[in-house]
C-alpha positions as CSV (number, residue, x, y, z in Angstrom):
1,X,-28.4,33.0,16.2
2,X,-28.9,33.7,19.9
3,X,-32.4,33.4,19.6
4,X,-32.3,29.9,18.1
5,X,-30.5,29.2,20.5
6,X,-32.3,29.3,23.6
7,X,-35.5,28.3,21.3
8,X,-33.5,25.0,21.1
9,X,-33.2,24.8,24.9
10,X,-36.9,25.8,25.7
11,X,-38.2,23.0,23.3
12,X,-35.7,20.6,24.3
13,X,-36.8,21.2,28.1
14,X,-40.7,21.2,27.1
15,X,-39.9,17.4,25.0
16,X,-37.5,16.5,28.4
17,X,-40.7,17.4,31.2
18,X,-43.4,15.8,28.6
19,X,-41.5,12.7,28.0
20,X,-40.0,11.9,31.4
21,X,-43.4,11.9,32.6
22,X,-44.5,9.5,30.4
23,X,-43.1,7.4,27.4
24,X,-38.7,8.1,28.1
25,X,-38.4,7.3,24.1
26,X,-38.2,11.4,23.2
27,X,-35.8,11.9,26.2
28,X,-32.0,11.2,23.6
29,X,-33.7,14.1,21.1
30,X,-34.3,16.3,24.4
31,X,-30.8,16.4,25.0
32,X,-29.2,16.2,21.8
33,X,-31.8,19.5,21.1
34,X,-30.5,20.5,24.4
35,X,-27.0,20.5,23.2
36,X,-27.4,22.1,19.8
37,X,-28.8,25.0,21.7
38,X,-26.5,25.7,24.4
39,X,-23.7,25.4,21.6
40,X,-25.3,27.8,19.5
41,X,-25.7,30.0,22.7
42,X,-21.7,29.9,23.2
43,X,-20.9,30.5,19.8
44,X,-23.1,33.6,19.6
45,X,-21.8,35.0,22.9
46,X,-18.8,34.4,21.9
47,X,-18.9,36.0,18.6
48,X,-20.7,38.8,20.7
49,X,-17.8,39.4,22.9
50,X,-14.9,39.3,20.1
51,X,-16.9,41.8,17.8
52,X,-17.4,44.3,21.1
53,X,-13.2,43.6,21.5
54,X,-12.5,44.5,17.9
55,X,-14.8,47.8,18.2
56,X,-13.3,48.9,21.5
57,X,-9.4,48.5,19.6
C-alpha cells in the first residue's frame, strides 16, 4: 500500500509542475492526489511499525 502511495505523490507532483505552468484548473486534483498519498503513506508506516511492535513482544 506503500507503493500506492508515493505513486499518488509522484503523479500528483507531475499534474502540480505541468499545471502551474500552464492552465491552474488541474492544480485542486494535484493536491487532493497529493493528500490521498501521503495518507496512505502514514497509514502503511504506521501499520509497519505496530506489526514490527507486536513481533518484537
Amino acid at each position: 500500500m506503500q507503493k500506492w502511495g508515493w505513486g499518488f505523490i509522484s503523479l500528483a507532483l507531475l499534474i502540480f509542475i505541468t499545471s502551474y505552468a500552464g492552465d491552474k484548473k488541474s492544480v485542486p486534483l494535484s493536491v487532493l492526489l497529493f493528500l490521498i498519498g501521503l495518507a496512505m503513506v502514514i497509514v502503511s508506516v504506521k501499520k509497519e511499525k505496530k506489526d514490527g511492535d507486536s513481533k518484537d513482544a
